[in-house]
N, C-alpha and C positions, 0 to 999 in steps of 0.2 A: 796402639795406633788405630787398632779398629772402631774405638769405642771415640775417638776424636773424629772419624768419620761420621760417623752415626750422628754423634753430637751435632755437626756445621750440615748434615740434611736435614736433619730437623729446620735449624735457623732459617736456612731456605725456603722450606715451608710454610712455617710462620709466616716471614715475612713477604712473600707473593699472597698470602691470603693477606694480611692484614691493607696491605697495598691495593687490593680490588674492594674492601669492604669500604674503605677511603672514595672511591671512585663514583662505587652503589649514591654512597649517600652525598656526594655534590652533585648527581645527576637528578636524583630525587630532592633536592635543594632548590635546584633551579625550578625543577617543575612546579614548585608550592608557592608560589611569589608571587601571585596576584589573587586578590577578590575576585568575588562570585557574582555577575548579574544574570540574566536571562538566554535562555538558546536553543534553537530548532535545528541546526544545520549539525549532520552527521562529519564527521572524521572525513571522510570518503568525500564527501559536497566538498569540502574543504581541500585535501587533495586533489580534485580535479579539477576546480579553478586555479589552484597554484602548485602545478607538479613544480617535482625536485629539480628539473631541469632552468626550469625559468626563475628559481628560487637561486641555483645558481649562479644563472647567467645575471641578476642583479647585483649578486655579491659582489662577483667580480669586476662588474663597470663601475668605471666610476663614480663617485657619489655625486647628485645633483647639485647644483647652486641655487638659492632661489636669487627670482628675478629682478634689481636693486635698483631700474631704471627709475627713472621721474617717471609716476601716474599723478595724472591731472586729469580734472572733472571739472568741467565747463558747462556752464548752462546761464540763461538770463531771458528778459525781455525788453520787447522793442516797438514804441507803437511812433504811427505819422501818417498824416494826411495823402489821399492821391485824388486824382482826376477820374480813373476810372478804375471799378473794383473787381469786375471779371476779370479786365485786361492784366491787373496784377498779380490777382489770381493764381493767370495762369504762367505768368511768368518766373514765378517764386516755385511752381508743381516744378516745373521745364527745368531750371536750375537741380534742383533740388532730385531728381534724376539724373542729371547730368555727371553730380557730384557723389553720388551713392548712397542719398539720402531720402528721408521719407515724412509722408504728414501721418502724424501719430491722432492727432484728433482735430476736428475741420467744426468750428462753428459760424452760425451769423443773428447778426440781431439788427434789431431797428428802433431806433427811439420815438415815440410814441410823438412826444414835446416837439421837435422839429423835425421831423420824417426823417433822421440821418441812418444810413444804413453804413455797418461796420462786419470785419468777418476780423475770425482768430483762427490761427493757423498755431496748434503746436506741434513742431516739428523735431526730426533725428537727426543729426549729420553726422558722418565719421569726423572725429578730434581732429582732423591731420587738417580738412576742408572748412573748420568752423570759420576761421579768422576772414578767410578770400572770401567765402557766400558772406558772412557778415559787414566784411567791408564795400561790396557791391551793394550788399540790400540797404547799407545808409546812404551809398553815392548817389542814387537811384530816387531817393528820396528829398523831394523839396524842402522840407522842416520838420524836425522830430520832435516826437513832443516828449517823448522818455526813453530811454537805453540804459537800463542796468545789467552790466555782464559780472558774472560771477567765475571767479577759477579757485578751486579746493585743492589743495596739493593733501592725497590719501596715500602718498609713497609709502609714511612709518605703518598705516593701517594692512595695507596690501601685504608687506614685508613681514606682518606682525601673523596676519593668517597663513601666509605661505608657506610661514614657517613651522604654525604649529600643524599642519596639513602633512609636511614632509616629516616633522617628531611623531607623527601618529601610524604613518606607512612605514615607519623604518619600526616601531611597536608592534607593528601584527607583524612585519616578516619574520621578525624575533621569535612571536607567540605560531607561528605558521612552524618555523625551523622545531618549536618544541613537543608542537603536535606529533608532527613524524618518527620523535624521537621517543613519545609516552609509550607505554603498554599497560597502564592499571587503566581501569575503569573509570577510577576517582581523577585521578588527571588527564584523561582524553575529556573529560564534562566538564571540570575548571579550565581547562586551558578555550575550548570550545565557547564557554558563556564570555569571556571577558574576549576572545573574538568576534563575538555579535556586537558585545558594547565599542570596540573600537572600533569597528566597520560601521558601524551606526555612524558615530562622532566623522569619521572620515568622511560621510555624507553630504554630513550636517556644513562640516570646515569648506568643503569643495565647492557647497551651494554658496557660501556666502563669497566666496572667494571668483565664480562666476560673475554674480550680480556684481559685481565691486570691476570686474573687469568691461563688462558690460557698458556699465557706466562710467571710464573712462575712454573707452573703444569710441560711444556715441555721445554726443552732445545734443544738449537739448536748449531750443531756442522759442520763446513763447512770441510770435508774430501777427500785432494789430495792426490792422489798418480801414480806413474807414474815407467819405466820400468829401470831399468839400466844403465849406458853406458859401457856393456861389451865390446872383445877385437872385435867379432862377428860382433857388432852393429857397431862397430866403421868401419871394411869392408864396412859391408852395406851399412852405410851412403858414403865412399867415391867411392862405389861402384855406387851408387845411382849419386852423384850428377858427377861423369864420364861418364856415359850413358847420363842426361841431357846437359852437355854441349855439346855431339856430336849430339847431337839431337838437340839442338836449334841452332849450327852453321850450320848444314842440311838445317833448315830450315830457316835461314838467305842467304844463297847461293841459295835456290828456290823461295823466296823474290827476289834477285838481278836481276836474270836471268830472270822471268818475269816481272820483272819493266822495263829491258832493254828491253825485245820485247814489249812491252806496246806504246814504242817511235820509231818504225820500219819507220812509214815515214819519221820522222825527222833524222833516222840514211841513208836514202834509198836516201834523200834532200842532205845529207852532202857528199856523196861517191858519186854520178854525181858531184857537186860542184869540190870537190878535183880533179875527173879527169879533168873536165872542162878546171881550172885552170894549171894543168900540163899539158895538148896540150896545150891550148896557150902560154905558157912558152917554149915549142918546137919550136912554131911557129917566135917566136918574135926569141929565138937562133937562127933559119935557117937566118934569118930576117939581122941579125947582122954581120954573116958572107960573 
């Protein structure tokens, strides 16, 4: 009987050792499952941006959705004639405050050919406000001379980064849970490097996923407009370009005049020559008779 006891503590033995030796090596299993890139940031760095507490409390809340709504991207341009170009100016600033929006870049020009002066206005507007400023700024307008509005629907794109944005944060909490859990050397340094490279990427996913929000948030509207051709303007201009041509024929004829004194030897060489040649043509007549 004693020797059947001995026996079944034995087995016991065994098999709670061979049962923790099973355990050792899927703990050490998991740890070795990823590549190697680059890393400066200690254990510790790492730990006290994501204590165990807040590692928790993610676990347990629910898992995020990403955000599957319509994103749309709006933008175009719009040019037409007015009366007066301060006055619209500032009527388009005035609006465009009003609506929580803003002029992203202000230029003006003037055509040389008929004195016309024109200003460009590209501007921001919140998506929600584009359609209302838009349809004021054509009512508003006597004749358009072009309107091209564009809408991009980027919903699959949005939903395509969001997503890998959310696959790469639920990655390092994974690699974050394995950190706390290493104790060799060799795996608190792989788990560490291939945390730099996902924090990197997670950067990288977020920046683009901004700008894409960004430009769905605001729209952009490129805004010409320019003066008349009244009957006034129409003087001016021939008014304008009569004074230029007496002025640049002016200065064609004071071109000429000093390009000719410019050659005074060669003209001072040629009028001795010419007389030269007419006395001796005298001389050879006297000569002859």
């Amino acid at each position: 009987m004693k020797v059947y006891l001995i026996l079944f503590t034995l087995l016991l033995t065994f098999s709670a050792c061979g049962h923790k030796n099973v355990e050792e090596k899927a703990v050490v299993a998991d740890m070795a499952m990823a590549p190697v890139p680059p890393v400066k940031q200690s254990k510790a760095g790492y730990e006290r941006a994501y204590d165990k507490k807040a590692f928790n409390d993610k676990e347990a809340s629910p898992k995020e959705t990403v955000d599957t709504s319509k994103k749309i991207i709006k933008e175009g341009e719009i040019r037409f004639p007015v009366e007066n170009l301060k006055a619209t100016r500032q009527k388009i600033v005035n609006s465009l405050k009003k609506l929580g929006g803003y002029v992203a870049e202000e230029n003006e020009t003037t055509n040389s050919d008929n004195n016309q002066k024109e200003y460009n206005l590209k501007i921001r507007i919140p998506s929600k406000n584009f359609d209302s400023f838009l349809e004021a700024l054509s009512a508003d307008a006597d004749h358009i001379d072009k309107k091209n509005i564009r809408r991009r629907d980027v919903t699959t794109e949005f939903i395509d980064i969001a997503t890998q944005l959310k696959n790469k944060q639920l990655l390092e909490d994974r690699y974050l849970e394995l950190l706390k859990r290493a104790t060799k050397t060799s795996d608190l340094l792989q788990i560490e490097e291939k945390l730099a490279q996902i924090r990197t990427d997670i950067e990288s996913t977020q920046g683009q996923l901004n700008y894409l929000s960004r430009q769905v948030a605001y729209s952009s509207l490129d805004i010409t407009f320019y003066n008349k051709q009244t009957a006034q303007i129409v003087d001016e201009a021939f008014s304008y370009k009569f004074k230029t041509a007496v002025y640049d024929g002016w200065n064609l004829l004071q071109n000429l005049f000093f390009s000719t004194i410019m050659f005074w030897p060669f003209i001072i060489i040629a009028v001795i020559f010419y007389w030269m040649v007419k006395i001796w043509r005298k001389k050879k007549g006297k000569k002859a008779e």
